[in-house]
C-alpha positions as CSV (number, residue, x, y, z in Angstrom):
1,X,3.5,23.1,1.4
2,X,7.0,22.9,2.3
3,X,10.0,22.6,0.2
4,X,10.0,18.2,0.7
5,X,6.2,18.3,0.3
6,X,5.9,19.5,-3.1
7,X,2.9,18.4,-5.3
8,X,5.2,16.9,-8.0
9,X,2.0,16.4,-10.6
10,X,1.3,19.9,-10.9
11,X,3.5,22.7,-12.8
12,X,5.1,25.3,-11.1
13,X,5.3,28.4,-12.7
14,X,8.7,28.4,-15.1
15,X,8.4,24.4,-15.5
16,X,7.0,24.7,-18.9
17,X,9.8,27.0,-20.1
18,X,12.1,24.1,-19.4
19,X,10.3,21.1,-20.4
20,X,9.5,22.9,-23.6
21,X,13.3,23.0,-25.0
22,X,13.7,19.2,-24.4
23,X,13.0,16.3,-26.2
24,X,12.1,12.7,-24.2
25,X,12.5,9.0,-26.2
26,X,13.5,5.1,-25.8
27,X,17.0,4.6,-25.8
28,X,18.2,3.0,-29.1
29,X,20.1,-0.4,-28.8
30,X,23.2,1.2,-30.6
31,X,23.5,3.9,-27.4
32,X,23.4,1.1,-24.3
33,X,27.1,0.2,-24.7
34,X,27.9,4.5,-23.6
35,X,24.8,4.1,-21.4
36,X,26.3,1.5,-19.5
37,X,30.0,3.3,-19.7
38,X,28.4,6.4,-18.5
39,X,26.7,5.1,-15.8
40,X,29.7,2.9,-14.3
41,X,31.7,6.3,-14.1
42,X,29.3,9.2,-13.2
43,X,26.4,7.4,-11.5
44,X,27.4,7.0,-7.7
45,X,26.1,3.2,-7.5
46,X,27.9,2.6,-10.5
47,X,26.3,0.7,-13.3
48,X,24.3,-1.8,-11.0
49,X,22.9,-5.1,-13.2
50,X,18.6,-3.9,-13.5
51,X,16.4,-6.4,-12.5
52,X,13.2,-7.4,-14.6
53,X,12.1,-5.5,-18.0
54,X,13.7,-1.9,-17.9
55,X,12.9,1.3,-20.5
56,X,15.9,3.7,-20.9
57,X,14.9,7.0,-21.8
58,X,17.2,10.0,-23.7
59,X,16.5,13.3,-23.0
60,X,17.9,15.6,-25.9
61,X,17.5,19.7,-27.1
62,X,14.5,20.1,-28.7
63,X,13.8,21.6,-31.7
64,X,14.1,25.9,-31.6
């Protein structure tokens, strides 16, 4: 497979060394307001209103 045609639901050799130093959860409701502050500055469409029910996720360092 070319670079574009990449089976994404399989690991690649060296994936599992990255995904292992992070940690994924919900966004709490105290961190939307710098959510929503980040986005509108770094995101490049800006902090555009979601549509529908919407999950916000928070990826941090895991645990060493």
């Amino acid at each position: 497979m070319g670079p574009m045609k990449r089976d994404l639901t399989r690991c690649v050799e060296g994936d599992e060394a990255v995904l292992t130093g992070v940690v994924v959860r919900l966004m709490r409701p105290q961190e939307l307001r710098r959510w929503n502050r980040l986005m509108s500055r770094q995101h490049y469409l800006g902090n555009a209103h979601l549509v529908g029910e919407t999950l916000r996720y928070v990826v941090e360092p895991g645990p060493f």
